[in-house]
N, CA, C and O of each residue as an XYZ file, in Angstrom:
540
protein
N     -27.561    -60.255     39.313
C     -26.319    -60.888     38.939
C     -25.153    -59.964     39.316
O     -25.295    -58.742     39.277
N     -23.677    -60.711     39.782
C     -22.928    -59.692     40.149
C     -21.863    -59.380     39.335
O     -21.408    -60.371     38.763
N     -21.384    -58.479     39.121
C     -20.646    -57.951     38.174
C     -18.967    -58.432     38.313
O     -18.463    -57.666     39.135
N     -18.176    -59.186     37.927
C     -16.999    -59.446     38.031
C     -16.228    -58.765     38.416
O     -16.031    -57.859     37.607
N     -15.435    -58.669     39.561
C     -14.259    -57.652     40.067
C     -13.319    -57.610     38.834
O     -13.298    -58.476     37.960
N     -12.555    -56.512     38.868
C     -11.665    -56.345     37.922
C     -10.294    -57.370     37.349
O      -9.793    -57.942     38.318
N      -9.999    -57.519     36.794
C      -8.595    -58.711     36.783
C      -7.563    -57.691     36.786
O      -7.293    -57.160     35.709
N      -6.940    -57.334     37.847
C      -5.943    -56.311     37.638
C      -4.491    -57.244     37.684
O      -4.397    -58.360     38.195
N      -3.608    -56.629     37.142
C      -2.176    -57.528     37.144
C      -1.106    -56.681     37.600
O      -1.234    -55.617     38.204
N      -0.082    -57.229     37.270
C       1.056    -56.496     37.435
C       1.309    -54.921     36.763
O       1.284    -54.917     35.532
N       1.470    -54.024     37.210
C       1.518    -52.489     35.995
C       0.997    -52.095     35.445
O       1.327    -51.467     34.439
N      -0.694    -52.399     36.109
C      -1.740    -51.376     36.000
C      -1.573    -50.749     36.482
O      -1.042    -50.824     37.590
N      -2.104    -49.304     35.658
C      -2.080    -48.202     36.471
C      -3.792    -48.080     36.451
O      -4.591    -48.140     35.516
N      -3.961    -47.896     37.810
C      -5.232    -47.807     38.374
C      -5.898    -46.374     38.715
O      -5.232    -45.357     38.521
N      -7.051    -46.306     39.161
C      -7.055    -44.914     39.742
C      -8.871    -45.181     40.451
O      -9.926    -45.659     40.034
N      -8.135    -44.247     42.285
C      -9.796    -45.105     42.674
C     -10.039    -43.431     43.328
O      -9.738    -43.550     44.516
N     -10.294    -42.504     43.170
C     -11.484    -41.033     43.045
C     -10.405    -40.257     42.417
O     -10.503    -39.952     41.229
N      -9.184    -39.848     43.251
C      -8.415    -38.548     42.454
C      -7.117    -39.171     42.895
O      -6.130    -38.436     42.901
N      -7.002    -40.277     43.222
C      -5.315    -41.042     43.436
C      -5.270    -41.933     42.176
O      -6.269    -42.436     41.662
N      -3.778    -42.097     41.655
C      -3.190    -42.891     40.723
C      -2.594    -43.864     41.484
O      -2.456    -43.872     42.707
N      -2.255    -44.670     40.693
C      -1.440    -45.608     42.005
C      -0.480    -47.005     40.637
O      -0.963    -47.091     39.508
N       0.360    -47.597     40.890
C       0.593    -49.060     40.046
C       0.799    -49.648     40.604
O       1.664    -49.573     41.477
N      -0.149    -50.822     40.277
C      -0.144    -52.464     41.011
C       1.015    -53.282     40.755
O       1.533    -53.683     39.712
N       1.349    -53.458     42.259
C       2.732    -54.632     41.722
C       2.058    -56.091     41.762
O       2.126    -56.909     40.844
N       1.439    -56.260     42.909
C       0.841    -57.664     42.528
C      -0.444    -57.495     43.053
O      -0.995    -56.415     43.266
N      -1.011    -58.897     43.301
C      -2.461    -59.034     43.556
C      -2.682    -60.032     44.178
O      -2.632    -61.037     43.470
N      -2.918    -60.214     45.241
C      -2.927    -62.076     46.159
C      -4.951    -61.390     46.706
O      -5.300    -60.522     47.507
N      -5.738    -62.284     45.822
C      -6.879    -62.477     46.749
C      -7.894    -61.210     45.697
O      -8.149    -60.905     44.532
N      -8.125    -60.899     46.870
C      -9.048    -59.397     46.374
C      -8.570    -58.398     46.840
O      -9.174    -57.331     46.951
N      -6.908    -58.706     47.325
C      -6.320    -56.996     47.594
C      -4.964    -56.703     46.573
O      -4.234    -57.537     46.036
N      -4.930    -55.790     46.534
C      -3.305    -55.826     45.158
C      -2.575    -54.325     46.754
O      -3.027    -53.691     47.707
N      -1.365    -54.522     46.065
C      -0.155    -53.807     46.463
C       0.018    -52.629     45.312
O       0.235    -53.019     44.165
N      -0.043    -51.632     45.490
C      -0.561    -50.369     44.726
C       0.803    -49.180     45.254
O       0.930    -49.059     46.472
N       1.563    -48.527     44.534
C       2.392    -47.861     44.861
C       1.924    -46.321     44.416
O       1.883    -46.444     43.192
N       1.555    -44.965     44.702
C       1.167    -44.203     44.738
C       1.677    -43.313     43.460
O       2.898    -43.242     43.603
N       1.347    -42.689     42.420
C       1.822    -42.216     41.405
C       1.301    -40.327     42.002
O       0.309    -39.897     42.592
N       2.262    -39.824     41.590
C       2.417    -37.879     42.330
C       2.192    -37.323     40.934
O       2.981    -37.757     40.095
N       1.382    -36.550     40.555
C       1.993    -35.308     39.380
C       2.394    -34.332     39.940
O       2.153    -33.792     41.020
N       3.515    -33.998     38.494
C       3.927    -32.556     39.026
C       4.857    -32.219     40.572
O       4.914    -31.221     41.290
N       5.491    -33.543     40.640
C       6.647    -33.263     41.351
C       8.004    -33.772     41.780
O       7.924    -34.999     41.730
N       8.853    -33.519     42.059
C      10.116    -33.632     41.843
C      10.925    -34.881     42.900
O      11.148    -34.528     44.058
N      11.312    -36.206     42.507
C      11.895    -36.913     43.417
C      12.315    -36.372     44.550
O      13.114    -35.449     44.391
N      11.992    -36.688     45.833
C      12.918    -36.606     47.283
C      13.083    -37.513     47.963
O      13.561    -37.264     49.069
N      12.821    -38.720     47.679
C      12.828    -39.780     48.276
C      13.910    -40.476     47.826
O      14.348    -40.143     46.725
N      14.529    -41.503     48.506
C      15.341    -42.777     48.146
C      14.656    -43.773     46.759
O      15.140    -44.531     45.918
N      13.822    -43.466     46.963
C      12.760    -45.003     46.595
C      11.915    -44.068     45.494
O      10.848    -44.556     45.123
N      12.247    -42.929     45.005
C      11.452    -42.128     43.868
C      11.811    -42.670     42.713
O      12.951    -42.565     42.260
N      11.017    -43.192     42.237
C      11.020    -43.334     40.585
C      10.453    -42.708     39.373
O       9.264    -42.824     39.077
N      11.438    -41.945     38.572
C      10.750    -41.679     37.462
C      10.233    -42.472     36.127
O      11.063    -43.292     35.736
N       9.234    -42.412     35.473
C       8.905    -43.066     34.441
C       9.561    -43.275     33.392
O      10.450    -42.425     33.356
N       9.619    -43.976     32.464
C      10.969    -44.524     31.975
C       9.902    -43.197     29.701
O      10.281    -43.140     28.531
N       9.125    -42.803     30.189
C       8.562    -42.103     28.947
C       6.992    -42.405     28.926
O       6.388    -42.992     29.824
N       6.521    -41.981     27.925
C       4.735    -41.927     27.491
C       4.961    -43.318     27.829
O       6.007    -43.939     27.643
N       3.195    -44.032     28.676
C       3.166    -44.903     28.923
C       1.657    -45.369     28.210
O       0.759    -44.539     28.063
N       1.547    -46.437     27.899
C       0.221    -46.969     27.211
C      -0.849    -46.193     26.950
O      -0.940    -45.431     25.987
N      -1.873    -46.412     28.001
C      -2.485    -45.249     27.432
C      -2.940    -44.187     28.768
O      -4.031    -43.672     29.010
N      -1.463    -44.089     29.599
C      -1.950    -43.041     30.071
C      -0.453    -41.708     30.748
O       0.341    -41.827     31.681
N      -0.549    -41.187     30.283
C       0.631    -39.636     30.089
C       0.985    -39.573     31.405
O       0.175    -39.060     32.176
N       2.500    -40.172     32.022
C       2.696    -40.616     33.129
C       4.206    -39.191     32.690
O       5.243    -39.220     33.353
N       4.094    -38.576     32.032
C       4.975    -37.492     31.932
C       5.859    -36.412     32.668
O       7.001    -36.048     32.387
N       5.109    -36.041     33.586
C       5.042    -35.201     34.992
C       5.228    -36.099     36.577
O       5.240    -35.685     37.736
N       5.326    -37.128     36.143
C       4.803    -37.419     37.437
C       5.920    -38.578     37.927
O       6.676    -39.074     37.093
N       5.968    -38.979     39.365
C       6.769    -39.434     39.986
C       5.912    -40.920     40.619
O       4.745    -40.770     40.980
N       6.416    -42.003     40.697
C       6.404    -42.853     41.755
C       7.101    -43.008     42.679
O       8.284    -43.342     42.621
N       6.231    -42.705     44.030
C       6.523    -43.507     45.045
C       6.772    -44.515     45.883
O       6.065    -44.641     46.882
N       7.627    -45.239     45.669
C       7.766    -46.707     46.059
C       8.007    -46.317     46.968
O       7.540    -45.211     46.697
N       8.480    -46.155     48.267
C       8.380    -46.342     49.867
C       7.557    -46.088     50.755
O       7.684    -45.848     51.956
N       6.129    -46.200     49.641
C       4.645    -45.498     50.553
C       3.765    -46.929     49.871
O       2.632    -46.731     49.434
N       4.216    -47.991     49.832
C       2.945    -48.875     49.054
C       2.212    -49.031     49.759
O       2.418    -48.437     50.818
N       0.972    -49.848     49.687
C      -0.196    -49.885     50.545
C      -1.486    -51.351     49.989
O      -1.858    -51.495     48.824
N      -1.836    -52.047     50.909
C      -2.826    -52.811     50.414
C      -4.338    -52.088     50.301
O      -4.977    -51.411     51.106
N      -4.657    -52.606     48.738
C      -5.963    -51.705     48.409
C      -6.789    -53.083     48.200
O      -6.442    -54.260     48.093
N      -8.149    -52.353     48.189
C      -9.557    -53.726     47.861
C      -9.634    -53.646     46.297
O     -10.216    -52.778     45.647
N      -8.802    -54.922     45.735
C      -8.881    -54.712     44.279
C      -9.708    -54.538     43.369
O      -9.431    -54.160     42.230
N     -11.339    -54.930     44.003
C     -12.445    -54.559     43.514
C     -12.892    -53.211     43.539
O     -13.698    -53.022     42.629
N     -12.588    -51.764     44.528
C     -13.082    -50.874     44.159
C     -11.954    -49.701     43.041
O     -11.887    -48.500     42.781
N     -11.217    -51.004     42.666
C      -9.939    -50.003     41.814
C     -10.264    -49.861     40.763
O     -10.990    -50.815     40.484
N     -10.059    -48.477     39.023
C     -10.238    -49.065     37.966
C      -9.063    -48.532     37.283
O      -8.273    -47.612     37.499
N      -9.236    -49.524     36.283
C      -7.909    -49.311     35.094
C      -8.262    -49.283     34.306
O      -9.230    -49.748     33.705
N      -6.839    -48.198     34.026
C      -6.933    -46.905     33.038
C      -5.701    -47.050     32.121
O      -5.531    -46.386     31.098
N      -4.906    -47.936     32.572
C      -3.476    -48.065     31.545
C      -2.692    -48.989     31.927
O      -3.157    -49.755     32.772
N      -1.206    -49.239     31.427
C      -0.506    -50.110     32.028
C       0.575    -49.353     31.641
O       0.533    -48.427     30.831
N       1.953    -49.927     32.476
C       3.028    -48.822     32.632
C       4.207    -50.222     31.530
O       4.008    -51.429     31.393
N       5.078    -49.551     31.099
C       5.920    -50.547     30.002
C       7.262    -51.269     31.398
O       7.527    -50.800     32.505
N       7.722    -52.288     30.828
C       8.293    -53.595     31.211
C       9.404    -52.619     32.306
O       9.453    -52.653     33.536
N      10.187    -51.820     31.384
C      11.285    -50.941     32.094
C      11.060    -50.318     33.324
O      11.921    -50.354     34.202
N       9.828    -49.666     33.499
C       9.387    -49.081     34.265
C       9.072    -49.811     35.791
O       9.265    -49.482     36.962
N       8.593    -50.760     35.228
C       7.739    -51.730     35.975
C       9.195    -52.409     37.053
O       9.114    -52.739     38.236
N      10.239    -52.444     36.301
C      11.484    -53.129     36.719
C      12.184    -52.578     37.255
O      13.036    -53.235     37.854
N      12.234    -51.137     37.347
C      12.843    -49.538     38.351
C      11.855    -49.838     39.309
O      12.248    -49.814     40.475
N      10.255    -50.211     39.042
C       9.974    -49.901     40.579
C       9.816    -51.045     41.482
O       9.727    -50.820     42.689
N       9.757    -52.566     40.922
C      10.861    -53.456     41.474
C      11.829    -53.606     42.207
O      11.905    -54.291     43.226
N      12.449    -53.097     41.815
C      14.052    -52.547     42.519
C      14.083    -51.876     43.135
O      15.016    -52.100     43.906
N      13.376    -50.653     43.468
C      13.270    -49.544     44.583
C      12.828    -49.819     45.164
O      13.295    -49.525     46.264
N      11.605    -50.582     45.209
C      11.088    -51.390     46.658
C      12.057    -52.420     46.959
O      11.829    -52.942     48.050
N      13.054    -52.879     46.357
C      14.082    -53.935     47.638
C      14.505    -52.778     48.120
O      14.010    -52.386     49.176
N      15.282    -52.166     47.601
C      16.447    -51.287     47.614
C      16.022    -50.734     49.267
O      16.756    -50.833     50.250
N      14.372    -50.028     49.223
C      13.933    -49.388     50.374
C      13.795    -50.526     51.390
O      14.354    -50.388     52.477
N      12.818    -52.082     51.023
C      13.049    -52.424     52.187
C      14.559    -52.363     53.034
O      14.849    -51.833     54.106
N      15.515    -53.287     51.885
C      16.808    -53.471     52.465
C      17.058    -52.405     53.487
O      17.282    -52.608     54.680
N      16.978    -50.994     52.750
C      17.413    -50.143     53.418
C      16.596    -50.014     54.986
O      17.158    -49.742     56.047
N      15.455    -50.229     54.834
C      14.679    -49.805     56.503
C      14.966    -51.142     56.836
O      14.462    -51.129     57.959
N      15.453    -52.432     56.686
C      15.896    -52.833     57.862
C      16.974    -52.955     58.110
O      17.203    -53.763     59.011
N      18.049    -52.324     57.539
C      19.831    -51.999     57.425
C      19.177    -51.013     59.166
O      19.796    -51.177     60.218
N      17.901    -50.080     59.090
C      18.018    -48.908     59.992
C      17.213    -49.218     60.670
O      16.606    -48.241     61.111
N      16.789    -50.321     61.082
C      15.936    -50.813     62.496
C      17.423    -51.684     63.074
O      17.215    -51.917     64.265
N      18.713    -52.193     62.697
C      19.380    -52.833     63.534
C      20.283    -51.560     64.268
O      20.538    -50.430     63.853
N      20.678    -52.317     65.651
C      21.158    -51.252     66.676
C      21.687    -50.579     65.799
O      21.407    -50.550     64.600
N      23.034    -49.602     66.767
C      23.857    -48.592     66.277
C      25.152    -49.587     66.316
O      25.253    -50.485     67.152
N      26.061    -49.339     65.380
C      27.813    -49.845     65.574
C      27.522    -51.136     65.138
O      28.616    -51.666     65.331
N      26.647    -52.200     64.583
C      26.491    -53.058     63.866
C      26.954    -53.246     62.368
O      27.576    -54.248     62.016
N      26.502    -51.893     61.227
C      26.797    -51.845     59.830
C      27.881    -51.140     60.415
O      27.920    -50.506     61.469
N      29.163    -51.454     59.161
C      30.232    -50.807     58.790
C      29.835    -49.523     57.838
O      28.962    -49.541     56.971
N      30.797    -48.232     58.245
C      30.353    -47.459     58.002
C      30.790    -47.097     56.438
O      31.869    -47.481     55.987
N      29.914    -46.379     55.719
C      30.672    -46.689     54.148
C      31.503    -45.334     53.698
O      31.992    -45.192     52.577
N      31.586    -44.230     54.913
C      32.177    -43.105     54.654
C      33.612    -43.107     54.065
O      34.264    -44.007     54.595
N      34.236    -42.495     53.265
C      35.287    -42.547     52.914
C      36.720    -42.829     53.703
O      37.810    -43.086     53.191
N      36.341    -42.685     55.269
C      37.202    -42.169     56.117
C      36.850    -42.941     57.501
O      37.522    -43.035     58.529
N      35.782    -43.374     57.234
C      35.423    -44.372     58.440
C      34.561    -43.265     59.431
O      34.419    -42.104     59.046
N      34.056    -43.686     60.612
C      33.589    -42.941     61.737
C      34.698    -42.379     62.460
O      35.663    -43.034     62.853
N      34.499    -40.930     62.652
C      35.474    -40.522     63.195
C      35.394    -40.391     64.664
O      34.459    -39.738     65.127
N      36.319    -40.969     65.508
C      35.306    -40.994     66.981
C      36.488    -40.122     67.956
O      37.607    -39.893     67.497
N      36.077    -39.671     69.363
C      36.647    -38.776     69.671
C      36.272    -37.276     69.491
O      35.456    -37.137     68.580
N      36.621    -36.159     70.077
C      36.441    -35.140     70.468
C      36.063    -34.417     69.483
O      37.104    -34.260     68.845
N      35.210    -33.852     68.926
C      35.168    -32.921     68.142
C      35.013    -31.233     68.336
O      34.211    -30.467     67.802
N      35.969    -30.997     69.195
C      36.262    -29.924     69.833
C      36.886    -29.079     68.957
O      37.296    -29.571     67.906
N      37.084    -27.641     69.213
C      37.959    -26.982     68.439
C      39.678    -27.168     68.084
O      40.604    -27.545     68.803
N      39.645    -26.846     67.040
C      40.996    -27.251     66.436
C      42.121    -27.022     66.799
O      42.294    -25.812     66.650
N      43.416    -27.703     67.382
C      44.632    -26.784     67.406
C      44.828    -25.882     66.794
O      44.324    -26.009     65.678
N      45.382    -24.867     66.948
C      46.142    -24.054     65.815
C      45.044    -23.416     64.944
O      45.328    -22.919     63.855
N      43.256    -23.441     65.636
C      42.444    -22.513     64.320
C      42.542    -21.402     65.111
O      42.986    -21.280     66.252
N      41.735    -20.044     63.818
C      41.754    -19.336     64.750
C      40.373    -19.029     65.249
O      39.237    -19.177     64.796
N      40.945    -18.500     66.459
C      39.750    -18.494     67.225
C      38.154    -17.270     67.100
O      38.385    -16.110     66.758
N      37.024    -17.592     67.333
C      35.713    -16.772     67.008
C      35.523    -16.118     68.431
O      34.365    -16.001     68.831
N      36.252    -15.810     68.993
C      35.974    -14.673     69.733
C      36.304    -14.443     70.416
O      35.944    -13.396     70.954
């Protein structure tokens, strides 16, 4: 007899040998799994920290990665906790936020307006009238 694949849902936190990961969804027998880091410090756009202690598993130290998701085989995943509503809704949002953003940066160049305070500055960027000079 075969043993039922797991029912995983939305904000499980899973874990399949020595990776953590939280499921955003699940279509079929594969879920969308976003990579959970201990012990290190946002550098990404798309880094999310945990919003505090999570169900039942000490998400304290540690960072999500939303701009690394990945399709996993939802049957060899297991769960170990679930992450609370808040949390779940930061990493929601960081995945638009990142797609938006990578395809804002697959269209040409001189398409987006630039959001610098001052606009693109175009023209020579040569040395200055009147500095003084290095040598």
């Amino acid at each position: 007899m075969k043993s039922q694949p797991p029912m995983l849902t939305r904000g499980d936190v899973v874990v399949r040998g020595n990776a953590r990961g939280i499921v955003v969804t699940v279509v079929d027998m594969r879920a969308l799994v976003v990579p959970v880091v201990c012990g290190a410090s946002p550098l990404h756009r798309a880094d999310v920290v945990p919003m505090g202690w999570e169900a039942s598993i000490s998400l304290r130290d540690a960072i999500i990665h939303c701009g690394q998701w990945r399709w996993v085989d939802a049957t060899s995943q297991t769960r170990v906790g679930q992450v609370c509503v808040p949390t779940m809704q930061a990493v929601i949002s960081a995945m638009r936020r990142e797609a938006a953003a990578r395809q804002t940066e697959r269209l040409p160049a001189g398409l987006v307006k630039s959001t610098l305070a001052f606009g693109p500055m175009m023209g020579s960027r040569g040395r200055r009238v009147g500095a003084p000079s290095l040598g």
